[in-house]
Every structure is written in C-alpha cells, then in structure tokens.
C-alpha positions in Angstrom: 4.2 8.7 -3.2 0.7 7.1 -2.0 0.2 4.9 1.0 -2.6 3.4 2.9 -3.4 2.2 6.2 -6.2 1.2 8.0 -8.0 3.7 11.4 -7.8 2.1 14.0 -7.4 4.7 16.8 -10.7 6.8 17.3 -9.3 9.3 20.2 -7.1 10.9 17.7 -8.4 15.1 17.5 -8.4 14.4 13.4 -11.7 11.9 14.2 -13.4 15.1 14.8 -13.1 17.3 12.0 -14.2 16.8 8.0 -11.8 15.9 5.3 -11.2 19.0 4.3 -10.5 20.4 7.3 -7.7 17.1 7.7 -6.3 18.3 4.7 -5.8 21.7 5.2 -3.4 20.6 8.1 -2.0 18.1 5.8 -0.9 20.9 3.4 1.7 22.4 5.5 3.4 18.4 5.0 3.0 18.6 1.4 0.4 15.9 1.8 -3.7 15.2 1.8 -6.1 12.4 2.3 -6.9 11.4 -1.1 -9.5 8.4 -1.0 -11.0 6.4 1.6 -12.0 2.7 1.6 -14.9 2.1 3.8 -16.0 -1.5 3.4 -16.7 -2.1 -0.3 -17.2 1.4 -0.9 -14.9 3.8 -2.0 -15.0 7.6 -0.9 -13.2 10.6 -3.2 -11.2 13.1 -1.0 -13.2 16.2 -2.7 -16.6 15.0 -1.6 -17.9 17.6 1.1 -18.9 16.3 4.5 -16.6 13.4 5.0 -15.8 12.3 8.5 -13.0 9.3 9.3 -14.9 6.4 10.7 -13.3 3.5 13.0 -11.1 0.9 10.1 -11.6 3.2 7.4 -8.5 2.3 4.8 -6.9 6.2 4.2 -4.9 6.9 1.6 -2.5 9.6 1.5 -0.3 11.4 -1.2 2.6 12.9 0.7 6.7 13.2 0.0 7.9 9.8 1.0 10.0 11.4 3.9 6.8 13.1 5.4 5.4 9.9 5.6 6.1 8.9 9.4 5.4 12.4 10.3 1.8 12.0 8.4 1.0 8.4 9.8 1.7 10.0 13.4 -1.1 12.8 13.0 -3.7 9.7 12.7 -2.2 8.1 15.9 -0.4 5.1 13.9 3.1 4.9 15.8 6.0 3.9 13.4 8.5 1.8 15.4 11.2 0.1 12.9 10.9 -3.5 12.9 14.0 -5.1 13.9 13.4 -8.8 13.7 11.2 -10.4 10.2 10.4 -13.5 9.7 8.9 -14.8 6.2 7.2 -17.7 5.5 7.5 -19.7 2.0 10.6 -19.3 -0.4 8.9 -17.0 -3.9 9.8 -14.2 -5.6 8.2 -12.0 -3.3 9.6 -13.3 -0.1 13.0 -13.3 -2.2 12.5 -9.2 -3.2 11.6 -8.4 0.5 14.0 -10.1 2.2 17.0 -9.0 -0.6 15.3 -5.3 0.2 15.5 -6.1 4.0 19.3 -7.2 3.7 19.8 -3.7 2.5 17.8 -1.9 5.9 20.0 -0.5 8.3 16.9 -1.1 10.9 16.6 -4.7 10.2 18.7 -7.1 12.8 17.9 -10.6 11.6 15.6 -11.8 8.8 14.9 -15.5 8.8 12.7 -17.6 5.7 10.6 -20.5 6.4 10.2 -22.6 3.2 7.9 -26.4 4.2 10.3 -27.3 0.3 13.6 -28.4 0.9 14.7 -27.7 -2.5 12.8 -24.3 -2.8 14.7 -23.1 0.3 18.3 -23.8 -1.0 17.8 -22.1 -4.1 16.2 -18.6 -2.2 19.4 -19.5 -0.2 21.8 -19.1 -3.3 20.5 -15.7 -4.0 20.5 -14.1 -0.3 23.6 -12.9 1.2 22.5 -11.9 4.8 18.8 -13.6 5.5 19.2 -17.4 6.8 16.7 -19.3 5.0 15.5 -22.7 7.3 14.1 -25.9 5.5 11.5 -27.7 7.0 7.6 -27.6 8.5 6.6 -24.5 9.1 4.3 -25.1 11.9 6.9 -27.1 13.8 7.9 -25.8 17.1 11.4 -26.4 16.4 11.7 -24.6 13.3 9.7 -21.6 14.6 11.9 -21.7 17.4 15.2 -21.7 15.1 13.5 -18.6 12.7 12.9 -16.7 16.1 9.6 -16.4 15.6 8.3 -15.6 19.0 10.6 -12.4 19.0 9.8 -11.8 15.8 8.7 -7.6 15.3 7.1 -8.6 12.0 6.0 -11.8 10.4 4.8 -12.5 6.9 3.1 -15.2 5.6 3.2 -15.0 1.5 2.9 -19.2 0.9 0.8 -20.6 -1.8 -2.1 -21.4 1.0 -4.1 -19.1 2.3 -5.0 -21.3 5.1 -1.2 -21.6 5.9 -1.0 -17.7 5.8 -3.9 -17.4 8.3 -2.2 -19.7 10.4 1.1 -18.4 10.6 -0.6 -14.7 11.4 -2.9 -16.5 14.4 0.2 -18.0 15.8 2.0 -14.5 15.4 -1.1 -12.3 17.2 -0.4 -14.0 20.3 2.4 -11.7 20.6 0.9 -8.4 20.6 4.2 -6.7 19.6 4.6 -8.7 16.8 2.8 -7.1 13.4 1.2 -9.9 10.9 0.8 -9.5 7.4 -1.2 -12.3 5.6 -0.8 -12.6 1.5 -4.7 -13.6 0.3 -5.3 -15.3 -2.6 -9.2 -15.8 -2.1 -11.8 -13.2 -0.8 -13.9 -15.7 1.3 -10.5 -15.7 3.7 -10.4 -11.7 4.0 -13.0 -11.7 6.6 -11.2 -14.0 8.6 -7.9 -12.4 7.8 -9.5 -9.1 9.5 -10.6 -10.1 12.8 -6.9 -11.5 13.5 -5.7 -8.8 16.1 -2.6 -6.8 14.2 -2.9 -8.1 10.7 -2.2 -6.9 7.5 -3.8 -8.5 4.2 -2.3 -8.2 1.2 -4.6 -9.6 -1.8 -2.0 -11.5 -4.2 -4.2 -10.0 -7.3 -3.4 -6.1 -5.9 0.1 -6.7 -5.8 0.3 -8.9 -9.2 -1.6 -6.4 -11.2 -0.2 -2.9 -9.5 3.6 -4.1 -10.4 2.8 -4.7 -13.9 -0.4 -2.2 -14.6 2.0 1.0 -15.7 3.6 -1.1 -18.5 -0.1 -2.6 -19.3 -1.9 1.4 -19.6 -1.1 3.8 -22.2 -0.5 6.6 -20.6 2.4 7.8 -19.5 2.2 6.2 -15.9 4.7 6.4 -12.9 3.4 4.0 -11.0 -0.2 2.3 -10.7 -2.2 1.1 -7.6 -4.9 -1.3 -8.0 -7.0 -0.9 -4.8 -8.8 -4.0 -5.1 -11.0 -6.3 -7.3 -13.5 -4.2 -9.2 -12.4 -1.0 -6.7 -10.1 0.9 -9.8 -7.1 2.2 -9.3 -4.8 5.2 -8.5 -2.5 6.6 -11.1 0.8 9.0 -10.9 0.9 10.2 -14.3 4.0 12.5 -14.9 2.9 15.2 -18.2 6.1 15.3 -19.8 7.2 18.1 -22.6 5.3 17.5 -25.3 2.1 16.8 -23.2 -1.0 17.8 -24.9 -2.3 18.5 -21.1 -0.1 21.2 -20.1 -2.0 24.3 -20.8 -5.3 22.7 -19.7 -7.1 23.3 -16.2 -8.0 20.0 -14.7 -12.1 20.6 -14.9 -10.7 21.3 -19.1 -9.3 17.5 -19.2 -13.4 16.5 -18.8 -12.4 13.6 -17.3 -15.7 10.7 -16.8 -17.8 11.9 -14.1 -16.6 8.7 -11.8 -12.6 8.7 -12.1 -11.1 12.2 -10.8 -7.9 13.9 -10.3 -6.9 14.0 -6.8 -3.9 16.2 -6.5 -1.2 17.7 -8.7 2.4 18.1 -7.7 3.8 20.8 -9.4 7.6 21.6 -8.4 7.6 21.7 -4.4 3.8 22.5 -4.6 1.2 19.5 -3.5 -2.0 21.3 -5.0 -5.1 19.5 -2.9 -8.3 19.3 -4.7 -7.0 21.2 -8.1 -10.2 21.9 -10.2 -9.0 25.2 -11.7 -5.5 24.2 -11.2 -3.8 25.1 -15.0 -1.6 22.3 -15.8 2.6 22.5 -16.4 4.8 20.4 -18.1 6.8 17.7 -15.5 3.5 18.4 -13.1 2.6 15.0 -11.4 -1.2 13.9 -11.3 -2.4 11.5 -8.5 -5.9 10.3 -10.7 -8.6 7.9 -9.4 -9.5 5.5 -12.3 -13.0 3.8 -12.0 -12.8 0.6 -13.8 -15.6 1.7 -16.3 -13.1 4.8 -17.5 -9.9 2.9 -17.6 -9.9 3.4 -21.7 -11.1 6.8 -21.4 -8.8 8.1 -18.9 -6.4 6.5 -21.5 -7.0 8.9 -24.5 -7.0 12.0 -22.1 -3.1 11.2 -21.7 -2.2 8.8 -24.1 1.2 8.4 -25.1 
C-alpha cells in the first residue's frame, strides 16, 4: 500500500543521505520512497540527487504491516491513539468512527454534531461511539466528548473555519494529534502553521475513493495527491494483460507520469526500468494530469 506523511524531524541519520541511498535501506522492508511533495512541487523517487528537506510530504510504497517499522526509520513515532473525538455527524465521520468501533486500540470515540437531528440519526447507525448533540465550541459539551484527553481529534464539519477552530483548541494539548478536513485552499496555510495538524483536502479524499471506478484501467486503488498535483495508481496486470511480456521503459509511458515500483510476488522492485513485466505484478504509477488518457490506453481494460 502507499502512505504519506509529512518530515518534520531533521536529526534523523536518513536527512543525510540521497534518495537512493534511503531506498536501498528501504529494500530490505519491501519498501521505497516513491514521490516527494515539496511545496507545490512534486519530486519523482528516480530523479538522482534528491535530499529530504525539513516538511517535505514522503510517500512510501511498503507492505501495510512494515509500515510502523518504515515511519520509525524517519523518526515519526507511532503511539495508538486511544481516545478520538470527531466533530460533525457525515458520512465520513460515520465510516471512521464505525471503523474505530472495530479497533482494539481505541478506548472511547465520542461525535460532536452542532444539528440535533443529524446527531440522532449517526446515533442509530453506531453501536459503540456516543454521539453528543449540541454547540460544538461549548465548554460543556467539549467537556462531556472528553476533549481535553482526547489522543486524536478531527474536525470534518461543513466549515472550514469551524475545522480550524476545533484543531486550535486541540494544539493546546501537545499530545493531542489534529486533523483538519479543508474544503478551500486559502485555509491550508493557516491549517499548516497549527502545531500537530493534519489537513485533509475534502476534494483528495472525494475524488481518490471514486477515481478507480472513474479510470479505465484496471486500477486497485487511486490517490489523488492534490488539485492539479496527478495522482498515484496501483494497477494489478491481470492474465490476459497485454503488458506482461513488456519491460517497463517498453510501455513508453509520457515523459511526465512514471512507474514507480513493481511488486511482483514477495519482490518490491525499486526503480524497475528494465524490469520485464509478469502477469498478477502490481504497478505503483505516477499519473501527471496531462497523461491521464494516455496512461489509460497503455492498460486499458
């Protein structure tokens, strides 16, 4: 699987070397840096020369039970969160909190909904979190959700200005991780300079859940990185692939979009340019959003 997160810790010994060097250590975890996100610009693993810098974004292709393991070699410490409170009753705060029901790590999830009504239905469809009715920014209310002992809070309302808020109020604990949903990019600068917060832009999270159905390729899961940034594809070749056979540098593939890695079997292949491709081999491919159609026809359906 891919995930991201953003450097924050420069003392790590990683900070030192190039990217290739970081990913020949990655290899013996099955995994590799496979784009960085530096600002506005995006940075392909299989460029030469590539140093981490302080707040890049990383993203890494690794089995999902190397993952803690991975996140630890960049000085990110993985502490399960016990304690979650959500703010505003939606279908996302309803699938993370009926996926947090299910987390043997998770003690207590709470849901703040300002709507009366909107609260008693997301309370229908819970079994374990308590769902609590009434203003969010009350001391009261935050006092009955727990929110000051909160490990993690998230703030996925309608309003980004609530959601900015709620993740202020939360980084005066400095244990307690915020994670702000955005709807509009003139908040994310503001949204970053709040000590221990996440952003989530709703359009990344819309558009990744729905962009495999939407391609036509045969897709296992799509990541959109960002407005206008393209996205990451797992593409699985299955047996009557036209691409098995092919090396990757034989798929000519547009000079901006590029295949990352290839998983073939237990193998995590890292930078696979003369890799010859095998039927139920798994691509990790960055899709510029100039090549979407023409990544496409390379494996269409």
């Amino acid at each position: 699987n891919i995930f991201n997160f953003r450097q924050k810790d420069t003392d790590i010994p990683f900070m030192k070397f190039s990217l290739n060097h970081i990913n020949s250590k990655l290899a013996e975890l099955s995994a590799a840096v496979v784009m960085i996100l530096r600002g506005n610009h995006r940075i392909l693993a299989n460029e030469e020369d590539i140093y981490l810098q302080r707040n890049d974004i990383i993203y890494i292709a690794c089995p999902p039970e190397r993952n803690i393991d991975v996140m630890r070699l960049f000085g990110v410490d993985h502490n399960p969160y016990e304690k979650a409170v959500i703010f505003g009753a939606n279908a996302i705060s309803y699938y993370l909190a009926a996926q947090l029901e299910n987390d043997e790590n998770i003690i207590s999830c709470s849901i703040v909904e300002n709507d009366t009504a909107k609260a008693h239905r997301l309370a229908e469809k819970l079994n374990k979190a308590s769902v609590i009715a009434g203003e969010m920014m009350s001391d009261r209310i935050l006092e009955d959700a727990g929110f000051a002992a909160a490990d993690v809070s998230v703030a996925v309302t309608e309003k980004d200005k609530d959601n900015l808020l709620i993740s202020l109020l939360a980084s005066k604990n400095k244990d307690t991780q915020a994670v702000s949903l955005i709807n509009s990019r003139e908040y994310n600068v503001l949204a970053t300079n709040i000590r221990n917060n996440t952003i989530i832009d709703r359009s990344v999270i819309t558009v990744s859940g729905i962009l495999q159905y939407l391609r036509r390729a045969r897709i296992n899961e799509a990541y959109a990185l960002g407005r206008e940034m393209g996205e990451i594809w797992e593409i699985r070749l299955g047996e009557d692939s036209s691409n098995a056979g092919q090396t990757i540098k034989e798929l000519r593939l547009p000079e901006n979009s590029a295949v990352l890695a290839v998983v073939s079997g237990e193998d995590f292949i890292y930078n696979p340019e003369e890799y010859r491709l095998k039927e139920q081999d798994k691509l990790i491919v960055y899709v510029s959003p100039a090549d979407i159609r023409s990544i496409e026809q390379v494996f269409y359906r």
